[in-house]
N, CA, C and O atoms as a GROMACS GRO file, in nm:
protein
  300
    1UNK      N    1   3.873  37.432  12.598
    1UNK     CA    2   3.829  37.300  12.636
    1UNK      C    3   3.825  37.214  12.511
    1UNK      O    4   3.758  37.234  12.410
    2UNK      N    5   3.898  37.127  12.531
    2UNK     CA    6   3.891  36.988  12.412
    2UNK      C    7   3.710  36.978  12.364
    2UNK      O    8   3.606  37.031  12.402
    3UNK      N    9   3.758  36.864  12.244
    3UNK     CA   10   3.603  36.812  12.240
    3UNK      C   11   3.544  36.705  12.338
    3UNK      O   12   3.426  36.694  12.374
    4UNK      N   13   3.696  36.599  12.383
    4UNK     CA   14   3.668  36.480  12.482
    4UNK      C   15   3.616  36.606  12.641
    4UNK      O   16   3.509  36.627  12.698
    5UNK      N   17   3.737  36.652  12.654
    5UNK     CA   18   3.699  36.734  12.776
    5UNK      C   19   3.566  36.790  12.764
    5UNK      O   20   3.488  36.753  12.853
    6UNK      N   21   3.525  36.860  12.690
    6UNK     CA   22   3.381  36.891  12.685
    6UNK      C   23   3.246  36.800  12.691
    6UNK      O   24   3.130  36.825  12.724
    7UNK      N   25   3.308  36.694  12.647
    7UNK     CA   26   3.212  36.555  12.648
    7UNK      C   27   3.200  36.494  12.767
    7UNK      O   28   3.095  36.439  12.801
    8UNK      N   29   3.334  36.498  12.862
    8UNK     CA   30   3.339  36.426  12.970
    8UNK      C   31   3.268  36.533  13.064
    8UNK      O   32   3.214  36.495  13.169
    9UNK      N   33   3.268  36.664  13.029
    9UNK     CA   34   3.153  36.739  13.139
    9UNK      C   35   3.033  36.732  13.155
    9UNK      O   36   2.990  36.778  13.260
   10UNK      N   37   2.967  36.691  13.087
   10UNK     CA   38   2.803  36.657  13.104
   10UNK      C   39   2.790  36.534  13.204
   10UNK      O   40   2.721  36.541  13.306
   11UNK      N   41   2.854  36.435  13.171
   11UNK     CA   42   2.839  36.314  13.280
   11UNK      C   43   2.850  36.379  13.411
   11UNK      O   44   2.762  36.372  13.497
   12UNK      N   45   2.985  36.459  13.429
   12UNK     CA   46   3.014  36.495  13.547
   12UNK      C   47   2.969  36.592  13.601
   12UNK      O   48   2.993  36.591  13.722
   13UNK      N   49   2.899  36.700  13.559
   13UNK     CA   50   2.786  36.727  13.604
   13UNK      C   51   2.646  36.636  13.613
   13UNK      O   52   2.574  36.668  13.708
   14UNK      N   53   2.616  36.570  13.561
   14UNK     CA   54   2.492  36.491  13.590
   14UNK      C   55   2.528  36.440  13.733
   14UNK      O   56   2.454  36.466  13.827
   15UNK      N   57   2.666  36.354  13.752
   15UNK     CA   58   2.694  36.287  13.899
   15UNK      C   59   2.727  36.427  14.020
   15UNK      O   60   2.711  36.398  14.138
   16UNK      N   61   2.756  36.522  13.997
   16UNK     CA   62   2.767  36.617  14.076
   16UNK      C   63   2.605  36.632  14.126
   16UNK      O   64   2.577  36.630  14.246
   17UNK      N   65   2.512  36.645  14.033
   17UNK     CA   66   2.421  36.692  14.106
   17UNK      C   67   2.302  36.577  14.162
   17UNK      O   68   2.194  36.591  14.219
   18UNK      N   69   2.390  36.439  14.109
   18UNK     CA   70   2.286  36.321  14.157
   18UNK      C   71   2.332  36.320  14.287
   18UNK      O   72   2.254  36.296  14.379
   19UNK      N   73   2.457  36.345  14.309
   19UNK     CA   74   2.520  36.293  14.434
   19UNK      C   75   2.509  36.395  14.563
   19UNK      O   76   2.536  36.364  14.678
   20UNK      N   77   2.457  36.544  14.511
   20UNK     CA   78   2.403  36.639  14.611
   20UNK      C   79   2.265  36.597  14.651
   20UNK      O   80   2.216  36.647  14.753
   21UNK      N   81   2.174  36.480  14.557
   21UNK     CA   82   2.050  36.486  14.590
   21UNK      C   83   2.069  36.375  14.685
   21UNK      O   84   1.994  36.371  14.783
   22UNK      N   85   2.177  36.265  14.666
   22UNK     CA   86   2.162  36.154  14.794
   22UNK      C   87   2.227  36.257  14.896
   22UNK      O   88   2.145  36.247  14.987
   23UNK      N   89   2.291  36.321  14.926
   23UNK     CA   90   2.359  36.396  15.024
   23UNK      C   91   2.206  36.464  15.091
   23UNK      O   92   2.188  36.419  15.204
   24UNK      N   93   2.129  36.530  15.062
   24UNK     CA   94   2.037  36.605  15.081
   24UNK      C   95   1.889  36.502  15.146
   24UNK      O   96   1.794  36.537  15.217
   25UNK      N   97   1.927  36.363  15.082
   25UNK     CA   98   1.825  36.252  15.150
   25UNK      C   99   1.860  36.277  15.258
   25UNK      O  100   1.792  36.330  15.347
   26UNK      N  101   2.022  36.226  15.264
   26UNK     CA  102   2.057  36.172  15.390
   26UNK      C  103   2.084  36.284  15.474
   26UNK      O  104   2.080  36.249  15.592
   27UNK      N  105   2.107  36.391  15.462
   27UNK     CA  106   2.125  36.496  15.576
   27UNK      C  107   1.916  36.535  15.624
   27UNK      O  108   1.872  36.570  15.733
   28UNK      N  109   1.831  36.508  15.486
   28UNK     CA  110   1.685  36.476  15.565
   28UNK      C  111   1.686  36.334  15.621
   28UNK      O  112   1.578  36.286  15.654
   29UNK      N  113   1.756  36.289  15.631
   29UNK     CA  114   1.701  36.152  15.720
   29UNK      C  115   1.743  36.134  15.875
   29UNK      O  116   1.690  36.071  15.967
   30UNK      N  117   1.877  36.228  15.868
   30UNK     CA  118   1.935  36.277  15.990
   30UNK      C  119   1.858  36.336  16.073
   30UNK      O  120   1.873  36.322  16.194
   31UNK      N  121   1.748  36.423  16.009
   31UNK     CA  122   1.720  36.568  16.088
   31UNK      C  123   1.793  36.677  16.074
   31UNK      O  124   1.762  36.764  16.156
   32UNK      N  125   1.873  36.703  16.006
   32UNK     CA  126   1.963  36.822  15.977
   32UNK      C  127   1.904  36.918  15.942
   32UNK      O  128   1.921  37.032  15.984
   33UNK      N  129   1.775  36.859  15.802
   33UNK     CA  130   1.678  36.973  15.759
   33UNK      C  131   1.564  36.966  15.778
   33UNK      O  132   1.526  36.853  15.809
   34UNK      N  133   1.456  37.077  15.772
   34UNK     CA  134   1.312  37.028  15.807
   34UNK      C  135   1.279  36.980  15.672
   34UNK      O  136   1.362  36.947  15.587
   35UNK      N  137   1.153  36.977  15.661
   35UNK     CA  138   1.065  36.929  15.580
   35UNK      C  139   1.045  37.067  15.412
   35UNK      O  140   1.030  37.054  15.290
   36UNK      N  141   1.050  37.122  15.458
   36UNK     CA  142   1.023  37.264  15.338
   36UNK      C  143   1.199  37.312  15.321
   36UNK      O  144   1.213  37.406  15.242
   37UNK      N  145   1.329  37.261  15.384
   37UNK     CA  146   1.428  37.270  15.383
   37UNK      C  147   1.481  37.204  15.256
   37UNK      O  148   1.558  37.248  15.171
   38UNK      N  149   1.408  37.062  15.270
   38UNK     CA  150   1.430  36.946  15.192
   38UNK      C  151   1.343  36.975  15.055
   38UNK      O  152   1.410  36.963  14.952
   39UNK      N  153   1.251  36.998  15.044
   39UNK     CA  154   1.108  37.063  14.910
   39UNK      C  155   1.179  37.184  14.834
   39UNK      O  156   1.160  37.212  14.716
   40UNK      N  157   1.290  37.272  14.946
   40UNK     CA  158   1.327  37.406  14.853
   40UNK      C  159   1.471  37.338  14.792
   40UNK      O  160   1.498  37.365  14.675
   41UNK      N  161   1.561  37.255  14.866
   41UNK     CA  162   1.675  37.241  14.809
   41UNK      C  163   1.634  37.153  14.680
   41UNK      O  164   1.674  37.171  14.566
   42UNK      N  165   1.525  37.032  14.732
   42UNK     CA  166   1.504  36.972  14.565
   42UNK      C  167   1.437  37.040  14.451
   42UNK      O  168   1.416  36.990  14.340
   43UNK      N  169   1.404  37.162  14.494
   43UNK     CA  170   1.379  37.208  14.389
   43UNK      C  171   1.465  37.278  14.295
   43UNK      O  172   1.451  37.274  14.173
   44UNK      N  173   1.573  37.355  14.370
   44UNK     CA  174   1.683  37.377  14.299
   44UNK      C  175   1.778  37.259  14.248
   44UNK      O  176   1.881  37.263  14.180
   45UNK      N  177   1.729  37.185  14.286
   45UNK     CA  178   1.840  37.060  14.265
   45UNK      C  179   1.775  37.039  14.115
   45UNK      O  180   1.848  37.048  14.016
   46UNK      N  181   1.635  37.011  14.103
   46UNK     CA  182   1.530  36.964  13.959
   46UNK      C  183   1.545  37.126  13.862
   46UNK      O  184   1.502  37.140  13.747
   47UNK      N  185   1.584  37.186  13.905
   47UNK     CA  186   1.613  37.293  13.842
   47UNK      C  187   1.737  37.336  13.758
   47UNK      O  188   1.753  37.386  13.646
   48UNK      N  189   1.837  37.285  13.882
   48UNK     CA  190   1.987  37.270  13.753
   48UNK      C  191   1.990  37.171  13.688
   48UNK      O  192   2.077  37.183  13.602
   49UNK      N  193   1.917  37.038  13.682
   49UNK     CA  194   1.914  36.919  13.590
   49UNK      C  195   1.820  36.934  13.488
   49UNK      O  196   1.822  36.849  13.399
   50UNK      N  197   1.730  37.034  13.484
   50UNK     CA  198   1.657  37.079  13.392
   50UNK      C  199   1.734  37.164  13.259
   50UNK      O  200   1.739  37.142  13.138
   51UNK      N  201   1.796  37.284  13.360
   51UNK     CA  202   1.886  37.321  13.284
   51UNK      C  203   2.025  37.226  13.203
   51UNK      O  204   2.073  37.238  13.090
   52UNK      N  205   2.045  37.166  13.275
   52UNK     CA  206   2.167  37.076  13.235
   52UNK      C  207   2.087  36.994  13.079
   52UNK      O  208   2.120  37.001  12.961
   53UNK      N  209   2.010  36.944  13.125
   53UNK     CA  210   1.955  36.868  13.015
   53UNK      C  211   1.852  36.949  12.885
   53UNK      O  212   1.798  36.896  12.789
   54UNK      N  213   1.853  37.080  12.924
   54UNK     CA  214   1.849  37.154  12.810
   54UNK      C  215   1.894  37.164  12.670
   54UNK      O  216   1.830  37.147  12.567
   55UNK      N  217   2.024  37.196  12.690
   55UNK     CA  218   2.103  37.204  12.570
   55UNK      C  219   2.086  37.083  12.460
   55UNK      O  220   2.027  36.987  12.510
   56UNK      N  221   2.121  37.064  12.331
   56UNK     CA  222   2.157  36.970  12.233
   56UNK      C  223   2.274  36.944  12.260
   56UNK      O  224   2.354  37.038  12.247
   57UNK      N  225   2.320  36.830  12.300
   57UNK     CA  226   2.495  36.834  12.290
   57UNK      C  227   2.533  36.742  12.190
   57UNK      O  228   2.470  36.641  12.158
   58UNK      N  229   2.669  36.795  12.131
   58UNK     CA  230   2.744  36.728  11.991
   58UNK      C  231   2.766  36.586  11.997
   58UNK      O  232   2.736  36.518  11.899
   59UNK      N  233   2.825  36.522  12.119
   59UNK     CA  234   2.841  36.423  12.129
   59UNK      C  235   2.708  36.265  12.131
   59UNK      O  236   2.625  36.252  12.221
   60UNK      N  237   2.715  36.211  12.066
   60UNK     CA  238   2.645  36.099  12.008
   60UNK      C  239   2.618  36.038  12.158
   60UNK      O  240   2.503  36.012  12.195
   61UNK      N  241   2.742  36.015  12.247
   61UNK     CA  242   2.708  35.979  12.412
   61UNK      C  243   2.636  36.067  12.508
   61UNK      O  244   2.572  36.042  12.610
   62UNK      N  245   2.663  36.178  12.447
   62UNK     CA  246   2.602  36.300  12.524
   62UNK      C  247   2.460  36.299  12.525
   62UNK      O  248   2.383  36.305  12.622
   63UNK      N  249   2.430  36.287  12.368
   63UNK     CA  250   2.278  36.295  12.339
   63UNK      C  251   2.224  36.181  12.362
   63UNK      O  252   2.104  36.204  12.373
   64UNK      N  253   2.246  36.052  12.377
   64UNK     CA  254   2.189  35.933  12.436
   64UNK      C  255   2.154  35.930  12.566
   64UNK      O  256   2.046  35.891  12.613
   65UNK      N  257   2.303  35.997  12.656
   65UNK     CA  258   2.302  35.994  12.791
   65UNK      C  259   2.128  36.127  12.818
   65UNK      O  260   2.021  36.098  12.872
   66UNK      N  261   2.156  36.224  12.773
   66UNK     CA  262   2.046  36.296  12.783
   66UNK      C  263   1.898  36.276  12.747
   66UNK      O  264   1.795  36.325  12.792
   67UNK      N  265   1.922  36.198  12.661
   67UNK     CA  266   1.739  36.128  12.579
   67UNK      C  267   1.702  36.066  12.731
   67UNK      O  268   1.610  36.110  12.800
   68UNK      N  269   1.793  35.954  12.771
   68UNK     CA  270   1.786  35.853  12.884
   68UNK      C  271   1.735  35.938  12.976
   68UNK      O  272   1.617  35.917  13.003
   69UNK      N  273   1.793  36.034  13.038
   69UNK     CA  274   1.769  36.099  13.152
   69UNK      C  275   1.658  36.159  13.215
   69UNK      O  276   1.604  36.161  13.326
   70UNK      N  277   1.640  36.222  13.073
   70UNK     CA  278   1.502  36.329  13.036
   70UNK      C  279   1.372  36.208  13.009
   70UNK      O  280   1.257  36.251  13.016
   71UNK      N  281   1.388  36.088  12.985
   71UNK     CA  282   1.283  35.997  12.960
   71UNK      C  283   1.244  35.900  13.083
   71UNK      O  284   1.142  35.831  13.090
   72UNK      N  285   1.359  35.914  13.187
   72UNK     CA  286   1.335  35.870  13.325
   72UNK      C  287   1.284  36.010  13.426
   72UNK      O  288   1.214  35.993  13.526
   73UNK      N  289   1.317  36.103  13.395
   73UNK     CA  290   1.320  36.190  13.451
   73UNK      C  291   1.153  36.254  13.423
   73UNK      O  292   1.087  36.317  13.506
   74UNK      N  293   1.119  36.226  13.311
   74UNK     CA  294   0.945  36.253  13.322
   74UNK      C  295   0.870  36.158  13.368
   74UNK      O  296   0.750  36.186  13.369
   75UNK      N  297   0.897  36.058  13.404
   75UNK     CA  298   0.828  35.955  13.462
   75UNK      C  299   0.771  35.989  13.625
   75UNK      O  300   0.707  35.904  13.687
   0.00000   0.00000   0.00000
């Protein structure tokens, strides 16, 4: 994996797993899932973005994009 390619994976994981959590609104807004359906998937969901935002990453965008995330994300 390049250094750009490696750089461009953090974003795209961040939108992979933002975009499972609107998917997961909206299949709870449907009725698709119950209530503790919706509490267990977001928790795995806050769980791989935890992990994701773990690491130090090399990139100067990387580590901005991650300060940002992690500083909205404790709020």
């Amino acid at each position: 994996m390049s250094a750009s390619s490696a750089t461009a994976a953090f974003p795209r994981h961040v939108k992979t797993i933002l975009r499972k959590g609107l998917d997961l609104r909206d299949r709870y807004a449907e009725g698709e899932i119950s209530s503790h359906g919706l509490a267990s998937a977001a928790g795995r969901l806050a769980a791989d973005m935890e992990r994701l935002l773990a690491p130090h990453y090399r990139s100067p965008e990387n580590q901005r994009f991650a300060k940002h995330l992690l500083h909205e994300y404790d709020r």
